[in-house]
N, C-alpha and C positions, 0 to 999 in steps of 0.2 A: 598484699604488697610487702614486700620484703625491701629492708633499707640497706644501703650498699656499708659493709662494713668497713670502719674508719679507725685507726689506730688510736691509741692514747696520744701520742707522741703527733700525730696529724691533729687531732683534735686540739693540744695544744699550743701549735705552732697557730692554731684559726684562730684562739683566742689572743693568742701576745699580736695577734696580727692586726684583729680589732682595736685590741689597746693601745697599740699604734697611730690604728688610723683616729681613736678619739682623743690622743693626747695631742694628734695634729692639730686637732679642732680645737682648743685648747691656749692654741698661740693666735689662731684668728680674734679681731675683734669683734663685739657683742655686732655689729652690725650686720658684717658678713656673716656670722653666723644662723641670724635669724632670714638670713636667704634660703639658708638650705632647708628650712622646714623640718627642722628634728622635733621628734614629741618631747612635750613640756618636760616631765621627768630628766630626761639627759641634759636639755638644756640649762635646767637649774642646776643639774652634776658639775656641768662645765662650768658657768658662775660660780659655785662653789669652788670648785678646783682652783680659780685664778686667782683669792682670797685667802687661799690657805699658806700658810707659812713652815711649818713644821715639819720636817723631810721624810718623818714617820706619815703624816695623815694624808700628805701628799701620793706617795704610795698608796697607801686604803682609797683615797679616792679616785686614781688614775683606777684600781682594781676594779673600783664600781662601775665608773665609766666605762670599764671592758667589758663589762656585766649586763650593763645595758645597751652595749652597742651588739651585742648576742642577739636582740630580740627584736632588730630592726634589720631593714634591708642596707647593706652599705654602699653600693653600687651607684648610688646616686651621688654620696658624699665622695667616694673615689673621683667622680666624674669629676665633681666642683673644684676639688684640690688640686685635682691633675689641671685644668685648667687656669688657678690660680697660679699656679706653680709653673706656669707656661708650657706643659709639655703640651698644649691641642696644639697641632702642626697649623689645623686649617685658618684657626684666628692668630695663628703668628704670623703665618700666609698675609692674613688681612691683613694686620696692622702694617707688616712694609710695603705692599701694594698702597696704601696710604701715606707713609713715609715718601716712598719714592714720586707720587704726584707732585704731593709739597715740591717735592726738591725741581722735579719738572716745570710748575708753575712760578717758581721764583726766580729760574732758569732762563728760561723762555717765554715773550711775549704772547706767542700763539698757542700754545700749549693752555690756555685758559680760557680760549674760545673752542678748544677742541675740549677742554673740560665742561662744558656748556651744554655744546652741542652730545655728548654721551649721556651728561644729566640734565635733563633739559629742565626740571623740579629745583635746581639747584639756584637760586638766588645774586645774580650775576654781580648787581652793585655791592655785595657786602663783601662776592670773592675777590673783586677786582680792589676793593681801599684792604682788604687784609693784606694783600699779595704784594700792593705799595706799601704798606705798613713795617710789611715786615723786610723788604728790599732796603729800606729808610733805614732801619732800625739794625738791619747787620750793618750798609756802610754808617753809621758812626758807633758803633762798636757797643749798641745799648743789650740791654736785658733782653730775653728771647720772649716775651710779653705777646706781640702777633706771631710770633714765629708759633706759638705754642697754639695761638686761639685758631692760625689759622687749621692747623691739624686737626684742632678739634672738628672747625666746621666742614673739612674733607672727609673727615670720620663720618661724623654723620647724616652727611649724603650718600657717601658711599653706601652705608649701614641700610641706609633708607632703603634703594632700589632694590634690597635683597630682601623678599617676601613670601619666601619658602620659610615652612616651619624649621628644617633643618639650619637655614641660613641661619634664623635671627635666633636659633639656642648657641650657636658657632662666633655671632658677633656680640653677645651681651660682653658687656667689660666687667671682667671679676674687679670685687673691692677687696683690697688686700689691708 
């Protein structure tokens, strides 16, 4: 088996590219992080790195961290960030398709018996007092308090009836 030969100059354009993607990781917080399932070793790089103060060690440690994001697969973490970062087209999809019910069911009366009737799982008397809740609460001018809970619980309904494996990796909500 012969390896495809790779420049100097490619070879270090992969690594400033890694170090990249680990100093991304970097700015995430400890929670998000322990989502993506990095081996212990980096993960303690990364804690490290966010304690350091000193613009020399900072460097050494962004280097290590380049070092050890060498010896891992990164494609997965690409995935995670690109999603945090909003660019998955398909869960942006989602979330206005949810948006726009909202705004449908606040809208219009019937629009919440045809949200019913699609999800039939979906919990009628909690949608109908959010729906007044939040009707109430724009005319007198209060805090968007149901405006927000109700989105939440259209969220995940909607989330629910989608049971394909690809579906619910496209609807998990990144934590940023």
């Amino acid at each position: 088996m012969t390896e495809e030969w790779i420049s100097k100059t490619a070879k270090k354009r992969q690594m400033d590219e890694l170090q990249d993607l680990g100093m991304a990781l970097t700015k995430l917080s400890d929670q998000t992080i322990k989502k993506i399932g990095l081996p212990e070793d980096l993960l303690q790089a990364i804690k490290d790195y966010k304690k350091i103060t000193s613009n020399g060690a900072t460097k050494r440690q962004a280097q290590y961290i380049g070092r050890l994001m060498r010896d891992i697969d990164a494609t997965p973490i690409r995935a995670f960030l690109a999603q945090l970062a909003g660019e998955n087209q398909a869960y942006n999809a989602f979330l206005q398709r949810v948006e726009q019910m909202r705004t449908r069911l606040i809208e219009k009366d019937d629009a919440l018996t045809q949200f019913i009737t699609d999800y039939p799982h979906a919990d009628a008397s909690t949608l109908r007092t959010l729906v007044r809740n939040t009707r109430k609460e724009q005319a007198e001018n209060k805090p968007p308090k149901h405006f927000r809970a109700l989105y939440q619980e259209i969220k995940n309904i909607m989330q629910s009836t989608d049971n394909t494996e690809e579906s619910e990796d496209l609807y998990k909500e990144p934590d940023a």
